[in-house]
N, C-alpha and C positions, 0 to 999 in steps of 0.2 A: 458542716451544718451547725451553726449557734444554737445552744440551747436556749431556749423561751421561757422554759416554765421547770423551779424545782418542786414538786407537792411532797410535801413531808406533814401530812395529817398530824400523827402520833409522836412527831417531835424526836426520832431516831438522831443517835447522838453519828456523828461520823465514824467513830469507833465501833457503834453496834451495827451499824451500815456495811464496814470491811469485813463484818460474817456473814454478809449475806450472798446467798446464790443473782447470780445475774441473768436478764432477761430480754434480748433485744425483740422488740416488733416493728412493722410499718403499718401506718395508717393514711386513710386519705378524707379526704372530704370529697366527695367525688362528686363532679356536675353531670346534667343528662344535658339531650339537645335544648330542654325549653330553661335551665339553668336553675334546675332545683336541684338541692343538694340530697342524698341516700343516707336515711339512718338507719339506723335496726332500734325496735322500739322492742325492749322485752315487756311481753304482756302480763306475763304472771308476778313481776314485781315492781312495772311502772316506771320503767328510767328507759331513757335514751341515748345510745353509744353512735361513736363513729364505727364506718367498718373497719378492719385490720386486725393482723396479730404476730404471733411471733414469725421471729426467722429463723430458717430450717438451716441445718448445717449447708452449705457452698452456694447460698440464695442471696443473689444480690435485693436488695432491699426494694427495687424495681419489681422481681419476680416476686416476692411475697406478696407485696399489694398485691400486684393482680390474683395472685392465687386467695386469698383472702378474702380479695373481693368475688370470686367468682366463686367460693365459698359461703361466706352471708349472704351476699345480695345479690346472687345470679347474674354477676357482670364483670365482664372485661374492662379494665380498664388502662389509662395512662397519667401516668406521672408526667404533669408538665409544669409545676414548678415545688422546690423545696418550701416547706414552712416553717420548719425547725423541730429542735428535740426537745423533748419533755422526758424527766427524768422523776420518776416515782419510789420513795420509801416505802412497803406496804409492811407493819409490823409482823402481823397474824403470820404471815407464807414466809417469812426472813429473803424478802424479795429486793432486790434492786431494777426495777424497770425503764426502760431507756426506750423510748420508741419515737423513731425515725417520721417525718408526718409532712403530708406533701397536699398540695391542690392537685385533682386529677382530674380527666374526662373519660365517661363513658364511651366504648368503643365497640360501636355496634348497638345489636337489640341488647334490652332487657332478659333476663333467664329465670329460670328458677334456682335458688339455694339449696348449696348441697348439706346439712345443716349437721353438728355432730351434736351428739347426745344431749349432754350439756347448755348446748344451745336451745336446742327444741323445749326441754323444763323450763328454760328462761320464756318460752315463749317467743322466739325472734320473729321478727315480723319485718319489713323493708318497707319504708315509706319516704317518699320524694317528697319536700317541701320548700321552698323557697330559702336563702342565706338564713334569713334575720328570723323566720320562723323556726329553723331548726337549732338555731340556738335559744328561742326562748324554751323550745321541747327540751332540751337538755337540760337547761338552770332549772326548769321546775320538774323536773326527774327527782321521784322518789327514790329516798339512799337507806329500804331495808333491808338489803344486802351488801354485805362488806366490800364488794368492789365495786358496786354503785358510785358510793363514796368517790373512789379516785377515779373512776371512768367519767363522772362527770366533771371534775373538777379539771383533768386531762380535757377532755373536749368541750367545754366553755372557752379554755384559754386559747384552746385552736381555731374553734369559730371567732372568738374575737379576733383573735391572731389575723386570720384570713380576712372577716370585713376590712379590717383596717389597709391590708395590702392593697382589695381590690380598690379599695377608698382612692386612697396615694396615687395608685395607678392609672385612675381612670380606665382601667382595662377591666371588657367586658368578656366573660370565661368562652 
């Protein structure tokens, strides 16, 4: 998969980079039947994320999505096509983030999320909105929390990423 997007906010030298812990996830931009895309809207500090997160030791990047997504957003889903890697310097955490990021579809109904601690004080919420809508949701995502910052700046470049495919494509999800 070609990397898309490097975000180095804080300007980490490569040298301070080779200390840092590593971090892979999978993300998706996932479509429903009527072709709105899923975000998670944290309420308590006003940004909007794609779904996705890390990958568990012997988890193809396939099973995390799903599990991930049947974790925030109460849904199954499917990977049907790659969108590339996005690689993140996060100073604070001495983090290197690498996460795997695909168009997917919903597969089946809607659920409800299984939500872990941390998520719930964010406030996650799941709301379907159209391509172009959910990326304006993200760019005007308040960044008062420290990973605000890279989760939006990470899933602007994926939504863009993505209109421009299905553009090219002419293919409808």
């Amino acid at each position: 998969m070609k990397q898309i997007k490097l975000i180095n906010l804080e300007n980490v030298s490569e040298e301070g980079v080779g200390k840092y812990r590593s971090r892979e996830s999978a993300r998706g931009i996932v479509f429903d039947e009527n072709n709105n895309v899923a975000l998670i809207h944290a309420t308590n500090y006003h940004y909007y994320k794609l779904p996705g997160g890390g990958i568990e030791a012997g988890e193809t990047n396939d099973v995390t999505l799903n599990r991930e997504c049947k974790e925030e957003i109460g849904c199954n889903v499917k990977a049907i096509q790659e969108l590339g890697i996005t690689v993140e310097y996060r100073k604070l955490y001495n983090l290197k983030q690498t996460s795997y990021c695909y168009i997917a579809k919903l597969v089946g109904k809607k659920g409800t999320p299984k939500l872990e601690p941390d998520e719930i004080n964010h406030g996650f919420e799941t709301v379907w909105v159209p391509l172009e809508d959910a990326l304006n949701k993200v760019r005007n995502s308040k960044l008062v929390v420290y990973e605000a910052q890279y989760m939006v700046a990470r899933d602007t470049v994926l939504l863009e990423t993505a209109i421009e495919l299905l553009k090219n494509s002419n293919s409808i999800i």
